[in-house]
Structures are given as structure tokens and as C-alpha cells.
C-alpha positions in Angstrom: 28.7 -42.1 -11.0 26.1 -40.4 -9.4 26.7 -38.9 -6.0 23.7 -38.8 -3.3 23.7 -37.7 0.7 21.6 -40.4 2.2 19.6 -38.7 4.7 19.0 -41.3 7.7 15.4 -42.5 6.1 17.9 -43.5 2.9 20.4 -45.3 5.2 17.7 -47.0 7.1 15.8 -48.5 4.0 19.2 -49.9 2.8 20.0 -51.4 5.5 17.1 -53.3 6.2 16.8 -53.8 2.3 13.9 -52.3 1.3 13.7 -53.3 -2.4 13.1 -49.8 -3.6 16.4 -48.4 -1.9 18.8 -51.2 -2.9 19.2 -49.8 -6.4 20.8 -47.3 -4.2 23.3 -49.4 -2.6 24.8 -50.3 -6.3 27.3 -47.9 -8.9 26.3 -44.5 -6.5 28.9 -42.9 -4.4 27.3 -42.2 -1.1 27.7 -39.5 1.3 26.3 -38.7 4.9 27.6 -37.2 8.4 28.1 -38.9 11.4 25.1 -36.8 12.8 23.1 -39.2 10.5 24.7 -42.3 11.9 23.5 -41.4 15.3 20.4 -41.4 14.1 20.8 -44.9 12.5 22.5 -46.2 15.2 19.4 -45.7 17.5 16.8 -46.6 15.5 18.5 -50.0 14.5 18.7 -50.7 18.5 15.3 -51.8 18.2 15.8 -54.3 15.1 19.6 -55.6 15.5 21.9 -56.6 18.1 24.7 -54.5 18.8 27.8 -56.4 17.5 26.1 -56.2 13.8 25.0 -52.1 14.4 28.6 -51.6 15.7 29.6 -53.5 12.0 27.2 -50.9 10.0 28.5 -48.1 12.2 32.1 -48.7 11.4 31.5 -49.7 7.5 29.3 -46.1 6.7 32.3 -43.7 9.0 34.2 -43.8 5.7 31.2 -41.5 3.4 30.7 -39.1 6.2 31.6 -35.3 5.4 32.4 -32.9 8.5 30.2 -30.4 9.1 31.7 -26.8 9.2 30.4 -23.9 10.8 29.2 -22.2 7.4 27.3 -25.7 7.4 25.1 -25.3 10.5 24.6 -21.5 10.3 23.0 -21.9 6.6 21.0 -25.1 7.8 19.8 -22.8 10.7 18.4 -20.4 8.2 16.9 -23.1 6.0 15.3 -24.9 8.8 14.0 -20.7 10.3 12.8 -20.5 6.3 11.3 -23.8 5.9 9.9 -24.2 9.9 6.4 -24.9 9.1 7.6 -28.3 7.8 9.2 -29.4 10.9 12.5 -30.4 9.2 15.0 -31.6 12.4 18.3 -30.2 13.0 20.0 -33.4 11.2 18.3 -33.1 8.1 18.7 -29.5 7.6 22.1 -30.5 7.7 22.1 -33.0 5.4 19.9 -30.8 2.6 22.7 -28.0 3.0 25.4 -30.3 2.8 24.0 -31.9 -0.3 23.1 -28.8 -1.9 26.4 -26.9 -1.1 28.3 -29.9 -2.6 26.0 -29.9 -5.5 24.6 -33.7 -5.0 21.3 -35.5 -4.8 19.5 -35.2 -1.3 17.9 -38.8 -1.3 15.4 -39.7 1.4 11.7 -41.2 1.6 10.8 -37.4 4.0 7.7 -36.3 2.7 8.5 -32.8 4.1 11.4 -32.6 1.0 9.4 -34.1 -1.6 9.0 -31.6 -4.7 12.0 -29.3 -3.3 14.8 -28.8 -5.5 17.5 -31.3 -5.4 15.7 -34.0 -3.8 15.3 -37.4 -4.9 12.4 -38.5 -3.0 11.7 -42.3 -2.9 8.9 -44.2 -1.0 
């Protein structure tokens, strides 16, 4: 089984079902932070009422990883290395994270298509 960190652009498509991302959704172990579901959780305030984001909240808690501090001092020195592409804080995290646990970085960012370790779907 193939293991991917869904950046917040990956959670997003899936949960709205974009047809491209729900391949995604089957037979893949998924991992993300809650950092990400922040994210999620606002930008589905302006599509869903709160009782069904609460129900998305809740059900994607259990494939968040915490974030230790070796964590955000590398993703500070990926997002200093890689600043001319305007990565946010979040998904520096995320690309670490998925790197340093040697998984798939999936996400529809043009700013990480081509890089290594990045699944890039639009």
C-alpha cells in the first residue's frame, strides 16, 4: 500500500470529489498534520455547513503526524532555500514531513511540480 501526505490542495479535491483525486481516497494510506486541517477547515467554511466540516475534522485527526522541532527547523531552511516559490509555512511542513518519512508528497501546487518526491496531480 502506498503511503502519500496529502498536502491541503489533496485533502480539499477529495473531499469535494474531484474525480481525479478520488483514486486517492481508495487502497493508499494517508497522512497529513493537523496544521493542514486548519487549512481545510477554513476553506470548507465557504462550501459546507459546520456540523458536516466538524464530521471531516474529526474523521482525518486519526492520519495526522506531530510535528517535531527537527520538523519545522528543516522546513524553515527548505522554505529560506526554495523562497522564490512562495511555498507557505504549512506546506513546507508537509514536503519535510513527507520526505523525512520517505512518502509521496501529493498535491495539485504548481510551485512542487517536477521536485523530487512529488506526486503532482491537477
Amino acid at each position: 500500500m502506498t503511503t502519500y501526505f496529502f498536502d491541503t490542495y489533496a485533502l480539499y479535491e477529495t473531499i469535494t470529489e474531484t474525480p481525479i483525486y478520488l483514486e486517492y481516497a481508495k487502497n493508499v494510506k494517508m497522512v497529513t498534520t493537523r496544521m493542514n486541517l486548519m487549512e481545510l477547515y477554513y476553506s470548507l467554511l465557504k462550501k459546507y455547513p459546520a456540523n458536516m466540516i466538524e464530521a471531516y475534522y474529526a474523521l482525518l485527526l486519526k492520519f495526522c503526524v506531530e510535528i517535531d522541532d527537527e520538523v519545522i527547523k528543516k522546513a524553515c531552511l527548505f522554505r529560506h532555500a526554495n523562497r522564490s516559490k512562495g511555498f507557505s509555512y504549512i506546506d513546507c511542513l508537509g514536503y519535510v514531513i513527507a520526505r523525512t518519512m520517505n512518502m509521496t508528497f501529493l498535491t495539485g501546487d504548481r510551485a512542487f511540480k517536477g521536485m523530487d518526491g512529488v506526486e503532482f496531480v491537477k
